[in-house]
C-alpha positions as CSV (number, residue, x, y, z in Angstrom):
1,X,0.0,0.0,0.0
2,X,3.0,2.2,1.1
3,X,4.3,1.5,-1.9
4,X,1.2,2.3,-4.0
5,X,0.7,5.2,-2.6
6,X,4.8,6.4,-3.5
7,X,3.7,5.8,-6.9
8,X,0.5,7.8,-7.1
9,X,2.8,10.8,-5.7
10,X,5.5,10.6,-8.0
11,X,2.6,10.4,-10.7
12,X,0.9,13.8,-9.7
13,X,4.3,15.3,-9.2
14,X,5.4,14.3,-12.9
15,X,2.2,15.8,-13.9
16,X,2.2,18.7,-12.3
17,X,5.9,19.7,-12.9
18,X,6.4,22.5,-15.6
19,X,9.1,23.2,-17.7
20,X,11.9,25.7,-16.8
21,X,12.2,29.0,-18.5
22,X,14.1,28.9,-21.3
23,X,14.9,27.6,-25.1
24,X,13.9,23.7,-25.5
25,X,15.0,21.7,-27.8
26,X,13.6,18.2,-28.9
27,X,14.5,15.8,-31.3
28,X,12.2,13.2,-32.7
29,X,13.3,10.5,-34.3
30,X,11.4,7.9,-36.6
31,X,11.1,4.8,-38.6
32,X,8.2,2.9,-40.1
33,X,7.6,-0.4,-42.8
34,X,11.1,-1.8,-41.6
35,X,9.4,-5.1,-42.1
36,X,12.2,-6.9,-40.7
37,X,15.4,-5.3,-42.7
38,X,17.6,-5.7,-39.0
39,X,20.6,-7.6,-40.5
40,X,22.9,-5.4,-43.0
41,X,23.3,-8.7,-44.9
42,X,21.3,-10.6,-47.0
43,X,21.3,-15.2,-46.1
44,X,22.4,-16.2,-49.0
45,X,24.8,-13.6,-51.2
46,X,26.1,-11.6,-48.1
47,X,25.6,-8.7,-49.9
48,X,24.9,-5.4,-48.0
49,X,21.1,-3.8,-48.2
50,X,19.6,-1.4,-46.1
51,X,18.7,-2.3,-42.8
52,X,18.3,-1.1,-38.8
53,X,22.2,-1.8,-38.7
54,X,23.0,1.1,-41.0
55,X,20.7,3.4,-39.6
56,X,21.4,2.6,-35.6
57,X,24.5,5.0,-36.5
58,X,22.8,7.7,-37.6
59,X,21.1,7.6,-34.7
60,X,23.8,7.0,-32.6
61,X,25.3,10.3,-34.0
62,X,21.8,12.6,-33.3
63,X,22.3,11.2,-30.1
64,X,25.5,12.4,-29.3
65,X,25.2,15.9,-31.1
66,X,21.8,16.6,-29.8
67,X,22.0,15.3,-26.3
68,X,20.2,11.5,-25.6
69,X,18.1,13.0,-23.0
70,X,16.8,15.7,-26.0
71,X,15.5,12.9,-28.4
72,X,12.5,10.5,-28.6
73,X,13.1,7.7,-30.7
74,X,9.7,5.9,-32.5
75,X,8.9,3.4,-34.9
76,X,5.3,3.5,-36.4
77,X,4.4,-0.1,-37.0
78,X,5.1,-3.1,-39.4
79,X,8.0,-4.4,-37.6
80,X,7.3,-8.3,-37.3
81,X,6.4,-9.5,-40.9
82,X,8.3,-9.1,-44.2
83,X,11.7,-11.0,-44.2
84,X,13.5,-14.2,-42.7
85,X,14.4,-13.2,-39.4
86,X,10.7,-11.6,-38.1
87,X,9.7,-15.2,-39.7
88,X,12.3,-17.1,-37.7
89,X,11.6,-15.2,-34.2
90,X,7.7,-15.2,-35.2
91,X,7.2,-18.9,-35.5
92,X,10.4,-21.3,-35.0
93,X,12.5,-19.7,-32.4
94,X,9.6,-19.2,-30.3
95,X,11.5,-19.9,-27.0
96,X,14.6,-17.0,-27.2
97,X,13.0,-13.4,-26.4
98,X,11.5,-12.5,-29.7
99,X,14.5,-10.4,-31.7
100,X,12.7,-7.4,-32.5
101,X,12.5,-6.5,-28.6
102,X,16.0,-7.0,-28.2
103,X,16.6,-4.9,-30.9
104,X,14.4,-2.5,-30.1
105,X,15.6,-2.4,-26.6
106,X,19.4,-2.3,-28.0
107,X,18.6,0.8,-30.3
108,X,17.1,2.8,-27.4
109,X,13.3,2.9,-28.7
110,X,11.0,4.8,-27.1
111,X,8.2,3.5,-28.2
112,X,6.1,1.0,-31.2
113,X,3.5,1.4,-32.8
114,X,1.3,-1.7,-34.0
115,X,1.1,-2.1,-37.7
116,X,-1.4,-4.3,-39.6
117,X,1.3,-7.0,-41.0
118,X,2.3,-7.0,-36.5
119,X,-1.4,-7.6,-36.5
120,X,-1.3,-10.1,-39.2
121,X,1.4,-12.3,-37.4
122,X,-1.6,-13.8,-35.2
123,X,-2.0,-13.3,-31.4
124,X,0.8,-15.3,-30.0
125,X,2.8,-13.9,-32.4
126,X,1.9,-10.3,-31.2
127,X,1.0,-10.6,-27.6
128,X,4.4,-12.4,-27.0
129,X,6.1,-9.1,-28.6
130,X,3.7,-7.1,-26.4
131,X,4.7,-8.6,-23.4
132,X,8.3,-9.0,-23.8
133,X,8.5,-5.1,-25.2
134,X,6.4,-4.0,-21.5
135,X,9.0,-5.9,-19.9
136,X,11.8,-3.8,-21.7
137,X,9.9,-0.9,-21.0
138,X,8.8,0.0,-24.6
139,X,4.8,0.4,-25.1
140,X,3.1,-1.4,-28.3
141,X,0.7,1.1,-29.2
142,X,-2.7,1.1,-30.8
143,X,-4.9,3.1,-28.8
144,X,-8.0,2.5,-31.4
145,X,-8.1,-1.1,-31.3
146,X,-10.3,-1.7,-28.8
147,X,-11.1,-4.9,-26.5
148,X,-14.8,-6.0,-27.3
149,X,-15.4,-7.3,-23.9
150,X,-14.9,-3.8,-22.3
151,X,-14.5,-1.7,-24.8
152,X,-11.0,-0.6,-23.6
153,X,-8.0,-0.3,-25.7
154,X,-6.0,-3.9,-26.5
155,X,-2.5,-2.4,-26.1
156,X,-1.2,0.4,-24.2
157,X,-2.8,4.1,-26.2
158,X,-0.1,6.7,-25.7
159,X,3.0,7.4,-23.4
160,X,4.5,10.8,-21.2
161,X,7.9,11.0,-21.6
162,X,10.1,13.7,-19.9
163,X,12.2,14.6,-22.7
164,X,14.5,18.2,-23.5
165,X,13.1,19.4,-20.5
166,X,9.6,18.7,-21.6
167,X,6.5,16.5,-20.9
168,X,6.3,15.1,-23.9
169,X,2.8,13.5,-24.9
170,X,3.1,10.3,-27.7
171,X,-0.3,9.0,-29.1
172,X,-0.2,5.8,-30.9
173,X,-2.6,4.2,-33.1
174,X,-3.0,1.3,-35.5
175,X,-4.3,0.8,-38.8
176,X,-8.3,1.4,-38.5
177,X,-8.9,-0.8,-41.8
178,X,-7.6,-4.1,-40.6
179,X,-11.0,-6.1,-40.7
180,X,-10.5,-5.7,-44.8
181,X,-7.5,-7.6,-44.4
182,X,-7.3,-10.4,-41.9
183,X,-9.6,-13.0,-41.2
184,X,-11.4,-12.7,-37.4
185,X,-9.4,-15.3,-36.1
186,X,-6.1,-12.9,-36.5
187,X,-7.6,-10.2,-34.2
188,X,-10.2,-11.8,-32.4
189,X,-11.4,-9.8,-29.2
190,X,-10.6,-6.7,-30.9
191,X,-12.6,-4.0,-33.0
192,X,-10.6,-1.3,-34.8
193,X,-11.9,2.6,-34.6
194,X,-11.9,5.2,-37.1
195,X,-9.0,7.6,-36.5
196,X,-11.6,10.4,-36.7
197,X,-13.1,12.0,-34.8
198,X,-11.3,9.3,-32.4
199,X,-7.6,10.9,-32.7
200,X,-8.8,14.6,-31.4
201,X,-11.0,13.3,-29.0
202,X,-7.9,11.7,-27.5
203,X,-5.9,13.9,-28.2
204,X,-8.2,17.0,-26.2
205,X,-8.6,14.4,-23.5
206,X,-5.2,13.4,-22.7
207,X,-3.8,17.2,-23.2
208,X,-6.5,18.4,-20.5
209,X,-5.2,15.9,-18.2
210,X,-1.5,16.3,-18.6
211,X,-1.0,18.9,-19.5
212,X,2.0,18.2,-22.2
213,X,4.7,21.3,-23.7
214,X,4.7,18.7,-26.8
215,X,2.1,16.3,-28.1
216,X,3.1,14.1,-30.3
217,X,0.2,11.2,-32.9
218,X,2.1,8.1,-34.2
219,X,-0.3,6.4,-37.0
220,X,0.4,3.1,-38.9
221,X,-1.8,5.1,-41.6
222,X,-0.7,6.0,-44.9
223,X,-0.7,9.4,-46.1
224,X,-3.6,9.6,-48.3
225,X,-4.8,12.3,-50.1
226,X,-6.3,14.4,-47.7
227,X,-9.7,14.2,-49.0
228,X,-11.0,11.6,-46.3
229,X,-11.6,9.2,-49.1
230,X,-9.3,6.1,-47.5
231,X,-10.0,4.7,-44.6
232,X,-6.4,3.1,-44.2
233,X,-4.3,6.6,-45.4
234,X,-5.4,9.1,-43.4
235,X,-2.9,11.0,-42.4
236,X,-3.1,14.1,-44.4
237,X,-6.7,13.8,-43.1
238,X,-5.5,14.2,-39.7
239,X,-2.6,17.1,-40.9
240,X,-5.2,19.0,-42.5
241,X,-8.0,18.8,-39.3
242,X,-6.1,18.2,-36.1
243,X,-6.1,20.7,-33.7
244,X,-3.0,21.0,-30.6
245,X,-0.6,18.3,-32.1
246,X,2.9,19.3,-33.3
247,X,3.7,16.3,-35.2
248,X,2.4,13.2,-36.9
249,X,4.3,10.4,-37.6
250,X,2.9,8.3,-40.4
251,X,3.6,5.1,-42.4
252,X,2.0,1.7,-44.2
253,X,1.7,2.8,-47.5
254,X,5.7,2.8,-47.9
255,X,6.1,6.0,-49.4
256,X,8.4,8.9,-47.9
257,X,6.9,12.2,-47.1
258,X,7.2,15.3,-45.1
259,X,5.0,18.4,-44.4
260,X,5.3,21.2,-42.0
261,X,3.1,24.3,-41.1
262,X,3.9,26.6,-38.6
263,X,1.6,24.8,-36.4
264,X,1.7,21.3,-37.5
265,X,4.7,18.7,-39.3
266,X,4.1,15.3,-40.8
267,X,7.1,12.2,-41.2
268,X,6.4,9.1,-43.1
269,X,10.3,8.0,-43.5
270,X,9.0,5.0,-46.3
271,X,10.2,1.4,-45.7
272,X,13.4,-0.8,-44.9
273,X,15.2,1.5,-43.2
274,X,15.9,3.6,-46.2
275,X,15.4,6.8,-44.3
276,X,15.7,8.4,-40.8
277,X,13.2,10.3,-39.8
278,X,13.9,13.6,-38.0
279,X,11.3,16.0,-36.5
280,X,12.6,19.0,-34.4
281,X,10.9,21.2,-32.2
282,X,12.0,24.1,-30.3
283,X,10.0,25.4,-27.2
284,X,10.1,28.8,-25.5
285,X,9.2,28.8,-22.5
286,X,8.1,31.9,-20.0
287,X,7.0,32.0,-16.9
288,X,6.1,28.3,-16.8
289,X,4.0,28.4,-19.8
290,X,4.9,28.2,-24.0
291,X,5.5,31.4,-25.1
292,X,6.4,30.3,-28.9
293,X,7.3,26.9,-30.8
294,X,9.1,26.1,-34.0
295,X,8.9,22.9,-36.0
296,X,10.5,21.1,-39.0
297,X,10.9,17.8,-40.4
298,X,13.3,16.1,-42.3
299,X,14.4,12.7,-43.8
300,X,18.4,11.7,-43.7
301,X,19.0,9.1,-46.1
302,X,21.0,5.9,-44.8
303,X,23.9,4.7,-46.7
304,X,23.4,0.7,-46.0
305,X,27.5,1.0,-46.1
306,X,27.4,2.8,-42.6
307,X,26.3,-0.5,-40.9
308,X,26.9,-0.7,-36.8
309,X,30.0,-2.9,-36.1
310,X,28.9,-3.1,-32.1
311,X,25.2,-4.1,-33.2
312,X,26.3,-6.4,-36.1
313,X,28.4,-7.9,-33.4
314,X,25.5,-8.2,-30.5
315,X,23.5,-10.2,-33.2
316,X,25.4,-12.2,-35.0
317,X,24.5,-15.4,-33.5
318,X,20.9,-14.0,-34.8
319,X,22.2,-13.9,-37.5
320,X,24.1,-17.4,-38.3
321,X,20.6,-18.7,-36.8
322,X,18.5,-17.1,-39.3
323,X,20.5,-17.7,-42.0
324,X,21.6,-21.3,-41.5
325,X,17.1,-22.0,-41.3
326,X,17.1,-19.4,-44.8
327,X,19.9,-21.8,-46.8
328,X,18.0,-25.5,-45.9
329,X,17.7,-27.1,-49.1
330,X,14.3,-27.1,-50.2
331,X,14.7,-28.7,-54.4
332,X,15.6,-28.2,-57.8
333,X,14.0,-25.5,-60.2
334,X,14.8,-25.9,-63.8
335,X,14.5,-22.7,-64.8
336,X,14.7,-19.2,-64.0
337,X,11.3,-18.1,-62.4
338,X,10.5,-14.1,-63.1
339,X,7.9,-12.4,-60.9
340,X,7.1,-10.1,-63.0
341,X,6.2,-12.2,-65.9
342,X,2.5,-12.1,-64.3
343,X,1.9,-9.0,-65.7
344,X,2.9,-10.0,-69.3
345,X,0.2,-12.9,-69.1
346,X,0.2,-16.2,-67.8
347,X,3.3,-18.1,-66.5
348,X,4.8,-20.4,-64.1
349,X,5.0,-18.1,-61.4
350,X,1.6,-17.6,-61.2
351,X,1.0,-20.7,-62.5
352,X,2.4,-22.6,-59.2
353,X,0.4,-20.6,-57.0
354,X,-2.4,-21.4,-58.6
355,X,-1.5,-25.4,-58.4
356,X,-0.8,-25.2,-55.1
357,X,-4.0,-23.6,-54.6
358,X,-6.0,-26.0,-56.5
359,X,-4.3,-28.9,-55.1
360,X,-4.5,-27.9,-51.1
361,X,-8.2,-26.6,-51.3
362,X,-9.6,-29.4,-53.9
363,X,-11.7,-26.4,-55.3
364,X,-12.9,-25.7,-58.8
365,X,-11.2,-22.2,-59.2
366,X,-8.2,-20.5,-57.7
367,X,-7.8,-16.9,-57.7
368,X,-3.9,-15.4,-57.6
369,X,-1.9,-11.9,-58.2
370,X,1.8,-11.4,-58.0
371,X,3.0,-10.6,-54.2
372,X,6.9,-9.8,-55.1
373,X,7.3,-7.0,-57.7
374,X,10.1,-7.9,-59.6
375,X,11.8,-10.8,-57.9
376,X,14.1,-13.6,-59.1
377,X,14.4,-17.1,-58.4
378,X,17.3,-18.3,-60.1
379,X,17.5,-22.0,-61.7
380,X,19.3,-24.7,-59.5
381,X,19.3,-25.5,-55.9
382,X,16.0,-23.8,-54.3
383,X,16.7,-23.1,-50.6
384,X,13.8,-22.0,-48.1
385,X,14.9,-18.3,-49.2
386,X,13.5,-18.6,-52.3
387,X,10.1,-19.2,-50.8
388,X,10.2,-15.8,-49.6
389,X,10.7,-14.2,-53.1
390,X,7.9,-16.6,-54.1
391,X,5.5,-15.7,-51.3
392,X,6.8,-13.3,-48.9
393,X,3.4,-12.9,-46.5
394,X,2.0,-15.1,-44.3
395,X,-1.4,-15.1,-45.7
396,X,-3.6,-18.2,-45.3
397,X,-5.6,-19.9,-47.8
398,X,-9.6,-19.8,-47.7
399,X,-12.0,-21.3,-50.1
400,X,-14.9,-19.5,-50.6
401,X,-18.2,-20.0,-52.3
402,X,-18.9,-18.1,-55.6
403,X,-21.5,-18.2,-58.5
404,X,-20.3,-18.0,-61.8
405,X,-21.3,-14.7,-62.4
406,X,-19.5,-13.3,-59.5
407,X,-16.5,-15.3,-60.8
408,X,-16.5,-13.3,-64.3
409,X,-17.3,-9.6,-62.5
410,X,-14.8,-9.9,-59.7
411,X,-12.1,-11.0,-63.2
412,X,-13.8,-7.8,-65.4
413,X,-12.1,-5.6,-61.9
414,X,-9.1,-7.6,-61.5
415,X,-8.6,-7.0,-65.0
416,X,-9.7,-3.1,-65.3
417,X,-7.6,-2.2,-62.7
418,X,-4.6,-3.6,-64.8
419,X,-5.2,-2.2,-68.0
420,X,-5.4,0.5,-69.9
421,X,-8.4,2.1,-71.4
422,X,-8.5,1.2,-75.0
423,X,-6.7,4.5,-77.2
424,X,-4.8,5.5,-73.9
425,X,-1.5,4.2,-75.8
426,X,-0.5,1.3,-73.6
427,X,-2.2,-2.0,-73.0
428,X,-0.8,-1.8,-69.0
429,X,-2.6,1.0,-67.0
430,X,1.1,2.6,-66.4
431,X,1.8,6.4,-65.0
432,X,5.3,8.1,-64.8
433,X,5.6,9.2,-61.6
434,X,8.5,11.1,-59.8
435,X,10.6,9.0,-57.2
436,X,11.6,11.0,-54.2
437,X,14.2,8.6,-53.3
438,X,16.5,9.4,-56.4
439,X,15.1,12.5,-57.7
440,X,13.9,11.2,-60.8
441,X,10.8,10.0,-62.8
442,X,9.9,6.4,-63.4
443,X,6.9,4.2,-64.9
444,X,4.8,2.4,-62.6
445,X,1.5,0.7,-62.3
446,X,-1.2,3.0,-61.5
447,X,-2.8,0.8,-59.1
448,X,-1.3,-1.8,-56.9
449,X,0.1,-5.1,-59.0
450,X,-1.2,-7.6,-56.1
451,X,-4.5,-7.0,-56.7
452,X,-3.7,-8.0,-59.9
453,X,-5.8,-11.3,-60.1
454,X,-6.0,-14.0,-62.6
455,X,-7.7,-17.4,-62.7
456,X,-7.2,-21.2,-62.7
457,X,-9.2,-23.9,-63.6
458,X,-11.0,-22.1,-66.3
459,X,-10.3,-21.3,-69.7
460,X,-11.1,-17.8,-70.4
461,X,-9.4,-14.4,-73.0
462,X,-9.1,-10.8,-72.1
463,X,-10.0,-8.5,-75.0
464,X,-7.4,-5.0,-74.5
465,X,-10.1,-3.7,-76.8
466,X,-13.0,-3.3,-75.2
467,X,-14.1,-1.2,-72.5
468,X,-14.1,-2.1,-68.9
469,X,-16.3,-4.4,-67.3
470,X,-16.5,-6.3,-70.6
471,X,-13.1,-7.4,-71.3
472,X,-13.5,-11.2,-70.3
473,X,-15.0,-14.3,-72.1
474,X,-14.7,-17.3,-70.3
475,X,-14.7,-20.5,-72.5
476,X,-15.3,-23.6,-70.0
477,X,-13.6,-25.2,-67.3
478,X,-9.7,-26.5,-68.0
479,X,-11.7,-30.3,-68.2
480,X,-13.9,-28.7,-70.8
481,X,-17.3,-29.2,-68.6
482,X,-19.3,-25.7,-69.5
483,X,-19.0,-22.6,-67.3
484,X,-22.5,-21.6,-65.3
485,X,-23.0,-18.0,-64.5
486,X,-25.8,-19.5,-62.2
487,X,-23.7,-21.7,-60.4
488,X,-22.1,-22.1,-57.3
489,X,-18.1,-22.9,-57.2
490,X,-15.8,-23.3,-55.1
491,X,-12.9,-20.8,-55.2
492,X,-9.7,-20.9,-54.0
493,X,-8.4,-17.7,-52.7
494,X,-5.5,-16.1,-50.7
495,X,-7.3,-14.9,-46.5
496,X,-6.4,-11.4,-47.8
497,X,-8.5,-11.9,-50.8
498,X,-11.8,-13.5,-48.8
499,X,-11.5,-10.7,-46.3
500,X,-12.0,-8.2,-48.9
501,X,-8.5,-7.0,-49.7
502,X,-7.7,-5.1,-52.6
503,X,-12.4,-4.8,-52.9
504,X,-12.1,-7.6,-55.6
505,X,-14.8,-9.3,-53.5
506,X,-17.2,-6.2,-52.9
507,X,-16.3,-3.8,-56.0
508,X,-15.4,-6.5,-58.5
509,X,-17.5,-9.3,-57.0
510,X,-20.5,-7.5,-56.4
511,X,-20.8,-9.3,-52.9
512,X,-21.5,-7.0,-49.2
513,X,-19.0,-7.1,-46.9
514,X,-21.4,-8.6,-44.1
515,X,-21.8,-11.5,-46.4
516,X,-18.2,-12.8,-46.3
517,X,-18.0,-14.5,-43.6
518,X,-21.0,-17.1,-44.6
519,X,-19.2,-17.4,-48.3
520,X,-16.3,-19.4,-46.4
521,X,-16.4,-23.1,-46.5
522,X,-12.5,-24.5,-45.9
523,X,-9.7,-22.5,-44.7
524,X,-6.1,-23.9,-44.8
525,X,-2.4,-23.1,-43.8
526,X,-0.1,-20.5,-44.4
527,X,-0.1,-20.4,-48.7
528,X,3.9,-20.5,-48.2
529,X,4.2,-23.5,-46.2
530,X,1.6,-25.0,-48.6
531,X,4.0,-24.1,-51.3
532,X,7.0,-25.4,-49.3
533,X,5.0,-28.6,-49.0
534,X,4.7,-28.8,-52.7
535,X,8.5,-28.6,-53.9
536,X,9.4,-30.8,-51.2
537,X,7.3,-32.9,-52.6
538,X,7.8,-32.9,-55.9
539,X,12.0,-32.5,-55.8
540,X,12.2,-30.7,-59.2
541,X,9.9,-27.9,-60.5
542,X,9.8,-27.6,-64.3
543,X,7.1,-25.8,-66.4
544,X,4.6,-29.1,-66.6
545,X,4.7,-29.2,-62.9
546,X,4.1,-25.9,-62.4
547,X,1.8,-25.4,-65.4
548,X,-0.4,-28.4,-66.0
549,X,-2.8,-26.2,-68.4
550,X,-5.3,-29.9,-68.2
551,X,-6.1,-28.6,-64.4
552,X,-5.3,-25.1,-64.7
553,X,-7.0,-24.1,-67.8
554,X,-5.4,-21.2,-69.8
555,X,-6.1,-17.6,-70.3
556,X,-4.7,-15.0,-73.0
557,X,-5.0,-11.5,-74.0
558,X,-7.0,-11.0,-77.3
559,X,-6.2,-9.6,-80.1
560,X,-3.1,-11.8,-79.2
561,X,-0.3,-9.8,-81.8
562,X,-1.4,-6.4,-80.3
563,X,-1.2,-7.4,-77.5
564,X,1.7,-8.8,-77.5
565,X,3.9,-5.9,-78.9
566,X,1.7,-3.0,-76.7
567,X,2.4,-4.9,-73.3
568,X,7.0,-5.7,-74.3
569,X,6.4,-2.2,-75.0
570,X,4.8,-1.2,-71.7
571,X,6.9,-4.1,-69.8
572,X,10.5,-1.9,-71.0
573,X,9.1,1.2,-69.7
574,X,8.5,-0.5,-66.1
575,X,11.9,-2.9,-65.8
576,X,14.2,-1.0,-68.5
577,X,16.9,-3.9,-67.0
578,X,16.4,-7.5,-66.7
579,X,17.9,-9.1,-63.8
């Protein structure tokens, strides 16, 4: 009780303590997306890439010239899903303290935030983490995902720090969009809030009762538009409306941004580590109270060449672990395998998730889009590595039941989204668009290439010539039994997918979001261990194991010669290199 009561005291005393008169100066310090990019080498090449190594001495060296007492250190979510190592420590090595926490612990964090790929991880995934980061002292924070039993928030929702002299106020919040990504079972207990008019209700709330020099919103939201259109990006929403915040940190949709106003600075710092992000503010302070505050915000790039010698050194046995379970032998591939031949049309890469799929599920359909950009597996030896090029997220695989029609309309979306109008010029629906990370402009996809979906098991054509919604004719099954808009199949589908991910199931498919979850009639493992399974299996993967077109069907673009040329022409402007 004695103790207790010490507690409470030095609680209202903490509160209650203003700052001195004076010039204040803090330092913020973010990251966000590092999806697992700790190591400064790769498993299998050793070659150097970006990664929490390299940037732990830039922040080693803001430390040092800005006084460690001076700067709050933050990372804004995604941390435990995206390469080898969060895959080791997530599921194999589940005995050692997870390897984030000791990093995070190492680097001096202040603070997490909970991302949706942390979310996607599964709950003893992330509560471990949560539980392991409390004991290091470092909140997980997601102050609007909420318990459903009492309506209280699941992890901790913000943090007082006494930094520069300062009570320094941190909000943290999680991605309010999750439920259109993971299946119930991932976040079960939980329900996620809108970040507004949540965020400022906090935010007025927490202020009144603290009573903080700084206040400071961490978001694992994208940046958006600014137009309160997207539910998962709104952090220009919150820029443009929130009222006594000085900064927001943002992240998830990977791209690297700053604003500043004079009353109000964003940071989203991108992904792997790329960038550091740096926020300062100054504080004047009279007679106990702010008299004036300036802000700015800033990325430093990180040269991946800088990497930590001490922190390479405190982890390498991470390291040899990690890479020793990356190199297992997993079989032969005859050939080179090209990610980004899915946009092109159909191919093996595609082609194997699709069999895998089919094979796992026993359904009549599957439904697939390319996960890695532009990866490589190169012919040979295939080691458990390559199954991350091949399918680097942990979805699950769900069968669902479809009619026909819904079938052909959720393909007529996959397929608009991918293409161009007909006239535009291009056959791929491709923008240029200028890359702040070299200063120059480059061709990409104007929408996002995993929600480029094909199918299996049917035989069907896209026609580049007509307009959208009525682009696909689909022929029959791949056994030649006739395709029925009025019947009911079952499809094969990644969790991401039967959650509605990417809208393919509400916009393309025509079916309500409340309807879902009585559409699902098997669900299955992890689509990467299922693909794991399969090569162990079958020792060598050539083209006929990958693409038996008697079970998989086939599908082409029409007019096949125009298309043809328009899409090599549209495929140099996006990769002017191959690998």
């Amino acid at each position: 009780m004695k103790k207790l009561s010490i507690l409470i005291a030095a609680a209202a005393l903490f509160c209650a303590c203003g700052p001195s008169d004076g010039i204040h100066r803090l330092t913020v310090l973010a990251t966000d997306d590092v999806h697992g990019a700790w190591f400064d080498s790769s498993y299998v090449d050793g070659c150097v890439r970006t990664s929490l190594t390299a940037l732990n001495t830039y922040v080693d060296s803001v430390r040092v010239a800005d006084g460690a007492k001076n700067v709050l250190f933050v990372d804004a979510g995604d941390c435990l899903q995206g390469d080898n190592a969060a895959y080791y420590y997530n599921y194999v090595d589940t005995k050692t303290e997870h390897l984030f926490v000791r990093i995070c612990d190492y680097m001096k964090y202040d603070a997490v935030v909970v991302g949706n790929h942390d979310v996607e991880t599964g709950h003893p995934v992330y509560d471990r983490v949560t539980k392991q980061l409390r004991r290091r002292g470092i909140p997980f924070l997601a102050g609007n995902a909420v318990r459903t039993d009492n309506g209280k928030p699941y992890w901790p929702a913000y943090k007082v720090f006494r930094k520069a002299g300062l009570k320094v106020l941190l909000i943290g919040y999680t991605n309010p969009n999750m439920k259109a990504w993971l299946d119930e079972s991932i976040w079960s207990g939980m329900d996620f809030k809108n970040l507004i008019p949540l965020a400022q209700e906090d935010v007025d709330r927490l202020k009144a009762r603290y009573n903080p020099q700084v206040t400071i919103v961490a978001i694992h939201s994208g940046t958006g538009l600014g137009d309160g259109s997207m539910l998962e990006s709104q952090a220009l929403d919150l820029y443009q409306s929130l009222r006594g915040v000085d900064l927001i940190l943002c992240a998830h949709d990977h791209r690297q941004t700053t604003r500043q106003s004079d009353s109000i600075a964003l940071i989203n710092t991108g992904t792997k580590a790329k960038f550091l992000g740096i926020g300062k503010i100054e504080v004047e302070v009279k007679d106990g109270t702010v008299a004036a505050k300036s802000l700015s915000a800033g990325l430093i790039p990180v040269d991946k060449n800088r990497g930590d010698a001490a922190m390479r050194k405190a982890f390498r046995e991470d390291y040899e672990a990690v890479k020793a379970f990356t190199l297992r032998e997993v079989g032969m591939l005859t050939e080179d395998l090209y990610t980004r031949d899915a946009y092109a049309g159909m191919c093996d890469y595609i082609s194997l998730l699709h069999t895998v799929q089919l094979a796992a599920s026993g359904a009549k359909v599957s439904l697939a889009a390319p996960l890695t950009y532009n990866g490589k597996v190169n012919a040979g030896v295939l080691l458990y590595n390559d199954m991350f090029t091949i399918y680097p997220f942990e979805n699950t695989l769900f069968k669902m039941d479809m009619t026909g029609a819904e079938i052909k309309s959720l393909l007529e979306y996959a397929y608009d989204i991918r293409l161009a109008a007909p006239g535009s010029g291009h056959v791929l629906d491709i923008v240029q668009r200028d890359d702040p990370r070299n200063n120059q402009t480059s061709w990409s996809f104007r929408n996002r290439s995993y929600n480029f979906d094909s199918a299996a098991g049917i035989s069907y054509t896209v026609d580049i010539d007509k307009p959208a919604g009525s682009r696909i004719t689909i022929l029959g099954f791949a056994d030649g039994t006739p395709f029925d808009k009025s019947a009911h199949y079952p499809v094969a589908m990644t969790s991401y997918r039967a959650n509605s991910g990417g809208d393919l199931m509400i916009k393309g498919a025509g079916i309500p979001k409340d309807e879902l979850a009585s559409r699902i009639t098997g669900k299955y493992p992890e689509i990467r261990e299922l693909i794991y399974r399969f090569v162990e299996e079958k020792g060598i993967l050539d083209h006929d194991t990958m693409e038996n077109r008697r079970t998989l069907g086939e599908w082409r673009f029409i007019p096949e010669k125009k298309a043809e040329r328009g899409i090599a022409a549209d495929m140099a402007l996006l990769f002017p290199a191959r690998p």
